[in-house]
C-alpha positions in Angstrom: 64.7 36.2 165.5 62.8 34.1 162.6 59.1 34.0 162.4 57.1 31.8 160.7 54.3 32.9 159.1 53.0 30.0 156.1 52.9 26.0 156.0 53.1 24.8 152.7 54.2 22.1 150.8 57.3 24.1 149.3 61.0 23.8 150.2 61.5 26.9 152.6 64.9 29.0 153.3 65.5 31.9 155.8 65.4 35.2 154.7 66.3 38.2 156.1 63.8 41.3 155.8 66.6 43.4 154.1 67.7 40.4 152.0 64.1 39.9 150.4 64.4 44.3 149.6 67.6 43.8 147.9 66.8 40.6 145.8 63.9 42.1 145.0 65.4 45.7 143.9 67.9 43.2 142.2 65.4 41.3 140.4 63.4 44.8 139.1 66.6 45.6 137.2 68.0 42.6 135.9 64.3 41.9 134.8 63.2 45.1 133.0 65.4 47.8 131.8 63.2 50.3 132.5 63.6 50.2 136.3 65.7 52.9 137.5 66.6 53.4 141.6 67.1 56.9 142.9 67.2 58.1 146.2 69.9 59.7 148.8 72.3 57.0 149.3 71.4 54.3 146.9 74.9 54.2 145.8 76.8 54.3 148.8 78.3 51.4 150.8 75.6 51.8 153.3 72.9 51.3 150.5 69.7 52.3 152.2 70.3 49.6 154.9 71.7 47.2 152.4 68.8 47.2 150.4 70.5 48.0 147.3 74.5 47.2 148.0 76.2 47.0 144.8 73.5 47.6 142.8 75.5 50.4 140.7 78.5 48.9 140.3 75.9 45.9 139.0 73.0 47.4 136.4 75.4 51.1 136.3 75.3 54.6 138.0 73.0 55.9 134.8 70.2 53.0 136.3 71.1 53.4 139.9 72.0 56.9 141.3 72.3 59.3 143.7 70.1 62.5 144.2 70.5 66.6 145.8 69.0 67.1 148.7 66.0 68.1 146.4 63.0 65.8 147.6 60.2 67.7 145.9 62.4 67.8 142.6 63.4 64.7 142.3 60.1 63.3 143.0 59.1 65.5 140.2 61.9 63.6 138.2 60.2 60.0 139.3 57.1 61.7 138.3 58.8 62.3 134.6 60.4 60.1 134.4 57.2 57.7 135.0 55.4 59.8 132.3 58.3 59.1 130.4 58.1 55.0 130.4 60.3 54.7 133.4 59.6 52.6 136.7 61.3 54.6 139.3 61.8 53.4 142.1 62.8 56.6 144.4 64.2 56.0 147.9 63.8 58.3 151.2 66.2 56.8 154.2 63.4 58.9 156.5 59.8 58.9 155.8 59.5 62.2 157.3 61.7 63.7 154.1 59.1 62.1 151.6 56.9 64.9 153.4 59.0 67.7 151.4 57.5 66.3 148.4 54.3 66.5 149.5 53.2 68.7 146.7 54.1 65.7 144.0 52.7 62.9 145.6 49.2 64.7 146.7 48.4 66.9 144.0 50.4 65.4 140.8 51.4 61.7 141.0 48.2 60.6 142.7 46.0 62.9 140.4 47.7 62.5 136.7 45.2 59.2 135.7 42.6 61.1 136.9 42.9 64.9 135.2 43.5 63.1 132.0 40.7 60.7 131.2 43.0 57.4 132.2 45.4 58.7 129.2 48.6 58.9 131.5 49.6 56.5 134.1 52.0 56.8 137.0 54.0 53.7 138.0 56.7 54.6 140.1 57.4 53.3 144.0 58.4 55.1 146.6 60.2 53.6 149.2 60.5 55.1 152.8 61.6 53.9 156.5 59.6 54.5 159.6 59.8 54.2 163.2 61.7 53.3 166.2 65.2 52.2 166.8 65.7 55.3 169.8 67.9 58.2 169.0 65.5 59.0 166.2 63.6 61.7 167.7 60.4 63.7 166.8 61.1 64.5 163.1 63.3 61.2 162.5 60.5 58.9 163.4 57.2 59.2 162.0 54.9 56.6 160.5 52.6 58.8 158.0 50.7 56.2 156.5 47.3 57.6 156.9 48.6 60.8 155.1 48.8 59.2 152.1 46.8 56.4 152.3 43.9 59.6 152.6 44.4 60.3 149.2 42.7 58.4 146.3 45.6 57.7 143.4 47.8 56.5 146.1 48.2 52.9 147.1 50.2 52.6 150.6 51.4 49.5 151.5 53.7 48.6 155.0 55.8 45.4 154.4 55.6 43.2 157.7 57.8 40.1 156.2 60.1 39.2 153.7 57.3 37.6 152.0 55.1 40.0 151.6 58.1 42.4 150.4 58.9 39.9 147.5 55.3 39.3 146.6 54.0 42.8 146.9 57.0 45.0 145.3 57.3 41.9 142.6 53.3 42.1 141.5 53.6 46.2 141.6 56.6 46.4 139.5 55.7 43.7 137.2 52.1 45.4 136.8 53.7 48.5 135.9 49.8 50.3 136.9 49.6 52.3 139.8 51.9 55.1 142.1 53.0 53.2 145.6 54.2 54.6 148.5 55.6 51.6 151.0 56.4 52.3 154.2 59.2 49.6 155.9 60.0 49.7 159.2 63.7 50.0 160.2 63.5 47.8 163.3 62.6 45.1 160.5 65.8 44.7 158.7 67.5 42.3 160.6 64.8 40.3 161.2 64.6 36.6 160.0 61.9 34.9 158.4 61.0 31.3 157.3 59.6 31.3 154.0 58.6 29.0 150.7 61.5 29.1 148.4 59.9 31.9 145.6 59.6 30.9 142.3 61.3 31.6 139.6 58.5 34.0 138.2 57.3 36.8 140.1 54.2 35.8 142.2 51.0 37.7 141.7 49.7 38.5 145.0 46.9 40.2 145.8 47.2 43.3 147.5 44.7 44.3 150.9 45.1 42.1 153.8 46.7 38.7 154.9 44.9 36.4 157.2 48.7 35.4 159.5 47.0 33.5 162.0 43.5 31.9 163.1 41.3 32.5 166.4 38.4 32.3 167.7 38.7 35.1 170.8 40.2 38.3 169.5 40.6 39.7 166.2 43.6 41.9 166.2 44.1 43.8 163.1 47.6 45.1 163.0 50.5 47.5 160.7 54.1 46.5 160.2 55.8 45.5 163.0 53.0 45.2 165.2 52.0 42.0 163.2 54.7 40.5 164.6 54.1 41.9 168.0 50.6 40.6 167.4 51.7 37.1 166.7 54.1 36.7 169.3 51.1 38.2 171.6 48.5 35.5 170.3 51.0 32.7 170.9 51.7 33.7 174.4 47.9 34.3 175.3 47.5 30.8 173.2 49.9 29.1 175.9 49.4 30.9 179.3 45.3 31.0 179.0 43.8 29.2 175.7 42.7 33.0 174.3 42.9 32.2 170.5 43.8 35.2 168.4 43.2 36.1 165.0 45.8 38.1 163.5 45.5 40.0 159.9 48.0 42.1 158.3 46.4 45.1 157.3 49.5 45.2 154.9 48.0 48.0 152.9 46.3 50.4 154.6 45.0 52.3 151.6 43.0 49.1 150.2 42.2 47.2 153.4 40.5 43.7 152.8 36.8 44.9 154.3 35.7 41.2 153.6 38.5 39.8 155.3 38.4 41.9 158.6 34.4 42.1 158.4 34.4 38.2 158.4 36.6 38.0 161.0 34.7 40.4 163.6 31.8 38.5 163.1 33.3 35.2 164.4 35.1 36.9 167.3 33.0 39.8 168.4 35.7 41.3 169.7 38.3 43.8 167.8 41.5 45.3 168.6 43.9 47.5 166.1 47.3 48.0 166.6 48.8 50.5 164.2 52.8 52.1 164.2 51.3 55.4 163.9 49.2 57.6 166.3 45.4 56.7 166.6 43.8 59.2 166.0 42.3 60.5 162.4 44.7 57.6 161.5 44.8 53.9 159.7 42.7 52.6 163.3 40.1 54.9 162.6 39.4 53.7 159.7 39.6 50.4 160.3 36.7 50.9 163.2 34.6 53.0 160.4 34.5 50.1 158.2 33.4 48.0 161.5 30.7 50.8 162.3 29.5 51.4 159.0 28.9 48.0 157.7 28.5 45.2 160.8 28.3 46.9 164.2 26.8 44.4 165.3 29.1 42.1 165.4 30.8 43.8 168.3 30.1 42.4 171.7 32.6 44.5 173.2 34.3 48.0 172.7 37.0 48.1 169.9 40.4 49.0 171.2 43.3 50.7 169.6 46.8 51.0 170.3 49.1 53.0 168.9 51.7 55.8 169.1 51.3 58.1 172.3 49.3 61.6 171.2 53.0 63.8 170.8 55.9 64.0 169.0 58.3 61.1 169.8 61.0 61.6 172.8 64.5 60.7 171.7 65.6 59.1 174.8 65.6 55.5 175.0 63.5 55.1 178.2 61.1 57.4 177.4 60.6 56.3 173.9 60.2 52.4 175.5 57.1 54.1 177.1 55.9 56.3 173.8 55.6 53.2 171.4 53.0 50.0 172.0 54.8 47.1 174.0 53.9 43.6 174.2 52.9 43.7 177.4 50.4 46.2 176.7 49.0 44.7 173.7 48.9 41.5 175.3 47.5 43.1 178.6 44.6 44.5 176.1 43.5 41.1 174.3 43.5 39.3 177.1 41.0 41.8 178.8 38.9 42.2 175.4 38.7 38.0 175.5 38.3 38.0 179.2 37.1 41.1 180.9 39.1 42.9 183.2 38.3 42.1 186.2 39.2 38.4 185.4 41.5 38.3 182.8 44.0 36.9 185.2 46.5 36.0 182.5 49.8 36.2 183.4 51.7 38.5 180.9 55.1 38.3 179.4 57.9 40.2 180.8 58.5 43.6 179.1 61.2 44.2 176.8 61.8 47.2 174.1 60.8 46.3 170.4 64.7 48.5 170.0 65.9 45.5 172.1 64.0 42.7 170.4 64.1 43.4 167.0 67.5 45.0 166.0 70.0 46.2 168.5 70.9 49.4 168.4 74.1 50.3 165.7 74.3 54.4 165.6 71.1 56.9 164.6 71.4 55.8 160.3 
């Protein structure tokens, strides 16, 4: 599956999402000999999806190593090692085991700047995987991102594309500035993309949100790998009824672009989020705050937010299908937000899992 997501006048290639992690992981090292990867796995032939295959034999095992099963200590030796003029970038296979270091992230890597008059600064990344692929089950499958995008001294960001995981981890490494916490779905690996060929310097990109497609209807604000559920969405309600969708990646849910989605509402009137985690206290409540508080009204019609059903997540396949957000049901949801629902009378696309879409399935790791 490719997507395209840019027109520009640059040659393009195809990129696969794990293939823009591991060139970029790749780049980090060869570029700055400070970088240092460390995480459960890292060094294995698996290589946290193949994210960072070969990287050990490449830059060494003293650069690139594996860790105990020690997540609050060895995010205490990121948080050293930071202090120390390092850029680690520390690894969890599950985001539900960067929960163990809770302590670390919450209450000393986002607060170090702060207790210290700007003195010290914290650059390090984590990097952790989220959601679906069924099998997973209720502690194998969580998508935290408002936990820690609820703390100030913690940028979050959630990777939708290849592009935006070259241009975001490249700007955050090369800026060396703040403690990040990224969240990549595992459903995304595989995918394809269509890109402009990067340059040979690290882009700059800003972080916030990323305007992927224009409407006039709907403004769907989405996480992850609903963006791409929200595209492929907008281009079906595009062909079967003329609904025009406008789709931004929220991309980083602890600095969302309020200009950007505040502009946006205004046009459409009409606002639906779609977020990989549950809804409520969560990255869609604050997106409707930031509606509420600043322009309500521009609404001329309810918000509407999707998410992850309110429990734990089954770990059977078919029930799992029903726990997560389909395409249908996001498209089902525009189209009556556009329309009404007594009259929508679009006719929607036929249901398929996201586990069936997006990456077939290959074994629970």
């Amino acid at each position: 599956m490719g997507f395209a997501y840019r027109i520009e006048e640059r040659p393009e290639e195809i990129i696969t999402y794990r293939d823009a992690l591991w060139r970029t992981m790749h780049d980090a090292l060869a570029r700055d000999p400070d970088v240092i990867i460390m995480g459960q796995g890292v060094d294995d032939h698996k290589g946290i999806f193949g994210s960072t295959t070969g990287l050990a034999e490449t830059f060494g095992r003293e650069r690139v190593f594996d860790v105990p099963l020690a997540e609050d200590g060895m995010t205490g030796v990121a948080l050293g090692a930071a202090l120390g003029g390092l850029y680690p970038i520390q690894t969890h296979i599950r985001c539900d085991f960067a929960l163990l270091a809770i302590n670390q992230l919450v209450n000393m890597v986002a607060k170090y700047r702060y207790m210290f008059g700007g003195r010290f600064r914290v650059p390090m990344l984590v990097r952790t995987v989220i959601g679906r692929s069924w099998g997973q089950g209720a502690q194998h499958s969580q998508s935290p991102q408002a936990l820690f995008a609820h703390v100030p001294g913690l940028t979050v960001v959630l990777p939708s594309s290849a592009d935006s995981i070259l241009e975001t981890y490249g700007t955050l490494i090369s800026r060396r500035q703040v403690p990040v916490v990224s969240l990549e779905h595992r459903l995304l690996y595989d995918v394809a993309f269509r890109i402009p060929v990067p340059a040979l310097e690290w882009p700059q990109a800003p972080l916030g949100s990323i305007l992927r497609r224009r409407g006039r209807h709907v403004t769907v604000v989405a996480t992850s790998i609903l963006v791409l559920e929200a595209l492929r969405a907008a281009e079906h309600l595009s062909q079967a009824a003329g609904i025009e969708v406008e789709v931004i990646d929220l991309h980083c849910a602890s600095h969302p672009d309020r200009e950007m989605i505040l502009a946006s509402v205004a046009r459409t009137g009409r606002l639906l989020v779609a977020d990989t985690s549950w809804c409520a206290y969560g990255v869609a409540a604050e997106i409707c705050r930031l509606v509420c508080e600043h322009d309500p009204s521009a609404l001329r019609a309810p918000v509407v937010t999707i998410g992850m059903a309110a429990a734990p997540c089954p770990t059977a396949k078919t029930l799992e299908d029903l726990y997560y957000p389909s395409l249908h049901r996001l498209t089902d949801e525009i189209a009556v937000l556009a329309r009404g629902r007594a009259k929508h009378g679009v006719e929607l696309p036929a249901e398929a899992s996201m586990a069936d879409v997006y990456k077939k399935f290959k074994g629970p790791f």
